[in-house]
C-alpha positions in Angstrom: -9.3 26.5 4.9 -11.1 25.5 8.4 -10.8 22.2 9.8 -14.7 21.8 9.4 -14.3 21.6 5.9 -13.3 17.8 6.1 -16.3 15.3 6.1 -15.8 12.1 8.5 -17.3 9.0 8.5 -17.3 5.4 9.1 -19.9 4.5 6.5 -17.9 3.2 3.9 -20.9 3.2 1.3 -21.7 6.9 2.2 -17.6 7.4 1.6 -17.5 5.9 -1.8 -20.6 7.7 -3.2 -19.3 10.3 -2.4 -15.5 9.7 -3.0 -15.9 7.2 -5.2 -15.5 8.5 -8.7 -12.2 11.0 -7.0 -10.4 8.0 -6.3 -11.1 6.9 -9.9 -9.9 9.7 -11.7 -6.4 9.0 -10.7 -6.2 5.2 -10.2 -2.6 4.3 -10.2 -1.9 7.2 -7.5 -5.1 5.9 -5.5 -4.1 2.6 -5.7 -4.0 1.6 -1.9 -7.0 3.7 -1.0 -8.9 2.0 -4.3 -7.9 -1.7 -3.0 -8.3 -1.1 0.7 -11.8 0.3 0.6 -12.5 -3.1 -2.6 -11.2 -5.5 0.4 -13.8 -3.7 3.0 -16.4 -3.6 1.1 -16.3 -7.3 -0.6 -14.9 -9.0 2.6 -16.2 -6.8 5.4 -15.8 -4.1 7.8 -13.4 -6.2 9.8 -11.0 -7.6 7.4 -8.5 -5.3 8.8 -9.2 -5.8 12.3 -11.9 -5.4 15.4 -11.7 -1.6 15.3 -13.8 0.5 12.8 -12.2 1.8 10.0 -12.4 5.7 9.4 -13.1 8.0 5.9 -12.7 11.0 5.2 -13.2 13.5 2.2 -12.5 17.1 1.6 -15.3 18.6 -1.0 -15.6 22.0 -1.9 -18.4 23.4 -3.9 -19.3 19.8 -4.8 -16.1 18.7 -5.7 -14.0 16.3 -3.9 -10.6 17.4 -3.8 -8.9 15.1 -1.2 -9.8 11.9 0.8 -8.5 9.8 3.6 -9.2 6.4 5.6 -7.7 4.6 8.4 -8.1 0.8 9.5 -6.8 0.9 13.3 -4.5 0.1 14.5 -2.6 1.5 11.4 -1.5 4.6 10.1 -3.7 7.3 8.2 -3.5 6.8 4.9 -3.8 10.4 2.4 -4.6 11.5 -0.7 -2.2 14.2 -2.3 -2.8 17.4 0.0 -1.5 21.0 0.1 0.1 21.9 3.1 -3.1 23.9 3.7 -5.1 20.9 3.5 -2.8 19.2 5.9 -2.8 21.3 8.4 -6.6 21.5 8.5 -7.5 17.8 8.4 -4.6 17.8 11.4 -6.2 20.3 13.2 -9.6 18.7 13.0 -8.7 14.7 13.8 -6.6 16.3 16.8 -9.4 18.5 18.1 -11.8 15.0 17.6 -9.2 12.9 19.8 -7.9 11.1 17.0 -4.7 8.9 18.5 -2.8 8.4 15.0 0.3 6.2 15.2 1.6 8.0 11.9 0.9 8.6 8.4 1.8 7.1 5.1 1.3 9.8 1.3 2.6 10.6 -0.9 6.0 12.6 0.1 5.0 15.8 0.4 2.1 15.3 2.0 3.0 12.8 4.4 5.8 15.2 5.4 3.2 18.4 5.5 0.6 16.3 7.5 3.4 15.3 9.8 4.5 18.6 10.5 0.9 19.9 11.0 0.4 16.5 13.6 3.5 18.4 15.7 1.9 21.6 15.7 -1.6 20.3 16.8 -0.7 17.7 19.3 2.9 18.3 20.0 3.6 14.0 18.4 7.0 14.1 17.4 7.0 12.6 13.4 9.8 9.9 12.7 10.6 8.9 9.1 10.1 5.2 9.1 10.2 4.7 4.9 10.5 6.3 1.9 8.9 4.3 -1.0 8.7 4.6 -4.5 5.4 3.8 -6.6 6.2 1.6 -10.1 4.0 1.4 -13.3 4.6 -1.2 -16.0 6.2 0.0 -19.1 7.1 -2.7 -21.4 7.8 -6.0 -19.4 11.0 -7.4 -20.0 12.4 -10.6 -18.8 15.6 -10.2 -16.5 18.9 -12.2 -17.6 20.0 -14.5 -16.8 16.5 -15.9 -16.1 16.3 -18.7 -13.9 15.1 -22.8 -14.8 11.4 -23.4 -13.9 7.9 -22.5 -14.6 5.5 -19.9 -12.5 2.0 -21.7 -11.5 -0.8 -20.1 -9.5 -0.7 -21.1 -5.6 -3.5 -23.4 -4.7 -4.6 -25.2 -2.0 -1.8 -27.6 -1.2 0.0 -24.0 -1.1 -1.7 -22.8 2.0 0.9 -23.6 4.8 3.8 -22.3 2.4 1.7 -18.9 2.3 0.7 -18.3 5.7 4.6 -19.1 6.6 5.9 -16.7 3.7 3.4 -14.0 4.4 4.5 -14.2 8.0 8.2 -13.6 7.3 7.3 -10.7 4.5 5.3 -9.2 7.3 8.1 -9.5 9.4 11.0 -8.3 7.3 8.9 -5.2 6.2 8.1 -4.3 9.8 4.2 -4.1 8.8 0.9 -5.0 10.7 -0.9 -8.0 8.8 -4.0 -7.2 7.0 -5.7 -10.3 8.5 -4.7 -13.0 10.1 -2.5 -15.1 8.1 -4.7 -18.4 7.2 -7.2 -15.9 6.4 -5.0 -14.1 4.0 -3.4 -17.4 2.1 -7.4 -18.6 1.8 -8.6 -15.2 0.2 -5.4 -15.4 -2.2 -5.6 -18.8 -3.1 -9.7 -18.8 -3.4 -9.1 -15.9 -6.2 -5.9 -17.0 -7.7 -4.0 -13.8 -6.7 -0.5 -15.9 -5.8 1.9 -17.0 -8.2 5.1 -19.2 -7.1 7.9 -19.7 -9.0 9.2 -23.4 -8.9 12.2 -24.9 -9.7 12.5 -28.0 -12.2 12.2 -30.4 -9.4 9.2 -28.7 -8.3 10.3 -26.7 -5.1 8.4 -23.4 -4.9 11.1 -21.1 -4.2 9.5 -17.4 -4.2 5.9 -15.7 -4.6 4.3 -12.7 -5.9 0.8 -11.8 -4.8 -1.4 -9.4 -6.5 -4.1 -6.7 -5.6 -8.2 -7.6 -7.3 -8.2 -5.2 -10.2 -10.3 -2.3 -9.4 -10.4 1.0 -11.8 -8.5 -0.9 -13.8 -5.2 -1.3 -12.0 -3.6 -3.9 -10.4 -0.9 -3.9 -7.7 2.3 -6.4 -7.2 2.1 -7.5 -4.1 4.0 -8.9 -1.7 6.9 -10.3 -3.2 8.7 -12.6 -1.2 11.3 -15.2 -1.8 12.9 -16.8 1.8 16.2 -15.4 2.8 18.3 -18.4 2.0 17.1 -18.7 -1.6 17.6 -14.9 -2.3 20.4 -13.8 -5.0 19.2 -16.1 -7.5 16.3 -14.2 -9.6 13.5 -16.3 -8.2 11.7 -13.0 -7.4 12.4 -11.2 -10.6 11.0 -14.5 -12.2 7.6 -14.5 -9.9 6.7 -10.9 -10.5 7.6 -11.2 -14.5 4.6 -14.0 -13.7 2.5 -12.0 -12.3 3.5 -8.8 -14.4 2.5 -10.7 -17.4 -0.6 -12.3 -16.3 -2.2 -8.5 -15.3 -2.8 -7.3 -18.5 -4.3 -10.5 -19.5 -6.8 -10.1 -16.8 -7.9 -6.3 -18.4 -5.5 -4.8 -16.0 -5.0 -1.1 -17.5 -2.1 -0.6 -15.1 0.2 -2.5 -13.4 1.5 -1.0 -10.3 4.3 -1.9 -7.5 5.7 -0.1 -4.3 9.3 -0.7 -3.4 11.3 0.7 -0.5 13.8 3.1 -2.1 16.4 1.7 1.4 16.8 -1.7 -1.0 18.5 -0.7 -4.0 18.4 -4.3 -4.7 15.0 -4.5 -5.8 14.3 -0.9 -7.0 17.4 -1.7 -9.7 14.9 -5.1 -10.4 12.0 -3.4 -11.2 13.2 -0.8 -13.6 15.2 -3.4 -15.2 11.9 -5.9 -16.0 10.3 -2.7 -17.2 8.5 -1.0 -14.5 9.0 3.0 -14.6 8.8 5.5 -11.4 5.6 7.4 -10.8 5.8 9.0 -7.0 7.3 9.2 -4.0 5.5 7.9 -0.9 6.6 8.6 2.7 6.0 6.7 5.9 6.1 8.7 9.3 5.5 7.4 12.8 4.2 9.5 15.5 6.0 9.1 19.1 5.8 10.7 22.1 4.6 14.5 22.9 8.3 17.0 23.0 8.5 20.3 22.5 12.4 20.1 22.0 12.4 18.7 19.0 12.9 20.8 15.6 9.7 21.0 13.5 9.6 19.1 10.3 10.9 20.7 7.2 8.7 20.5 4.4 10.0 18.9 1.0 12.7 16.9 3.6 
């Protein structure tokens, strides 16, 4: 395929005309792309920083077969690509300038896109995560379950949620999608935080959730703070939240965990989620040539 073939744009209501009913068609695999693009468009361009954010879409006799966007400063986000694919969208953000800091797909094509990233631009790739995407089955309640209630975070909440999403930020090495009043006011405004409290009424752990778009809804973050962990206070905030989803119409309930905490993977499946796919994480470091390519399906 030629590089050309890849349609780039910064318009994001030109991207989802276009790319909008793609995304849909597969909504638990497209969840981030589905939620990132809901959180431009209903809270603005800049939500995710300064910088423009950047779309793209692969289309082929009026079909759109792939997409793609980037909020700088992060990494490019993909839909599921051959290798082909990879190597031309590669080919054409490196012969544009594109400065990407890494990449984050599913596995396979993370690890094709990072390969074809070498060859174009001479960026050595770096596997930073491996993650694994989660859908609901049939919740069930860990046990032992812990004493207390689950209540939606409100306004009284706020401090508690910038401090917690600050340390969850922290621990997962990420880059904050705002800063972090603004993201405890846009949570607690639509009721997307649940804590779980103790009987004495000490909140203890969260578990945030994604606005339902295409009918599916994503856990997250969970967080509970380090000195209260080991005593099912998160297990109990996303059975709240877990619950609560399909009660709002949620379709499907989704979650990522990174496969490197065996802790929370083994939680998950045993409250009923089920694996879907794979993700990978890659950053991009400095130009070598003395480095061995990638190896797809590493």
């Amino acid at each position: 395929m030629r590089p050309d073939d890849w349609h780039l744009t910064e318009d994001l209501d030109d991207f989802l005309a276009r790319a909008g009913d793609f995304l849909r068609s597969r909504p638990a695999l497209h969840t981030v792309p589905l939620t990132v693009t809901e959180a431009l468009r209903t809270c603005g361009a800049d939500v995710y920083g300064t910088d423009a954010p950047v779309f793209g879409l692969l289309e082929r006799a009026g079909e759109v077969r792939a997409a793609f966007f980037r909020t700088p400063p992060r990494r490019l986000a993909l839909t599921a690509l051959t290798p082909e694919e990879a190597d031309g969208l590669a080919a054409r953000l490196a012969g544009l300038g594109h400065l990407l800091p890494g990449v984050n797909a599913e596995h396979d094509t993370a690890t094709s896109f990072a390969g074809a990233w070498r060859r174009h631009t001479g960026a050595v790739p770096a596997l930073r995560e491996r993650e694994r995407l989660y859908r609901l089955g049939t919740l069930t309640p860990p046990e032992p379950f812990p004493e207390g209630r689950g209540r939606v975070a409100g306004e009284e909440d706020r401090e508690r949620l910038m401090l917690w999403h600050h340390a969850f930020v922290t621990d997962i090495g990420g880059t904050s999608a705002a800063d972090n009043s603004a993201w405890a006011d846009t949570r607690i405004a639509h009721g997307h935080v649940t804590l779980w409290e103790t009987p004495d009424g000490a909140a203890v752990s969260m578990a945030g959730r994604t606005p339902m778009v295409a009918g599916q809804i994503r856990v997250a973050p969970v967080h509970t703070p380090a000195h209260l962990r080991g005593r099912g206070y998160a297990g109990a905030a996303t059975v709240e939240v877990s619950r609560a989803a399909p009660a709002a119409g949620a379709a499907e309930v989704l979650l990522f965990a990174d496969l490197a905490n065996p802790t929370s993977n083994g939680l998950y499946q045993r409250i009923g989620y089920r694996p879907m796919a794979d993700f990978a994480v890659y950053d991009f470091g400095a130009v070598s040539g003395d480095v061995p390519p990638v190896r797809e399906g590493a």
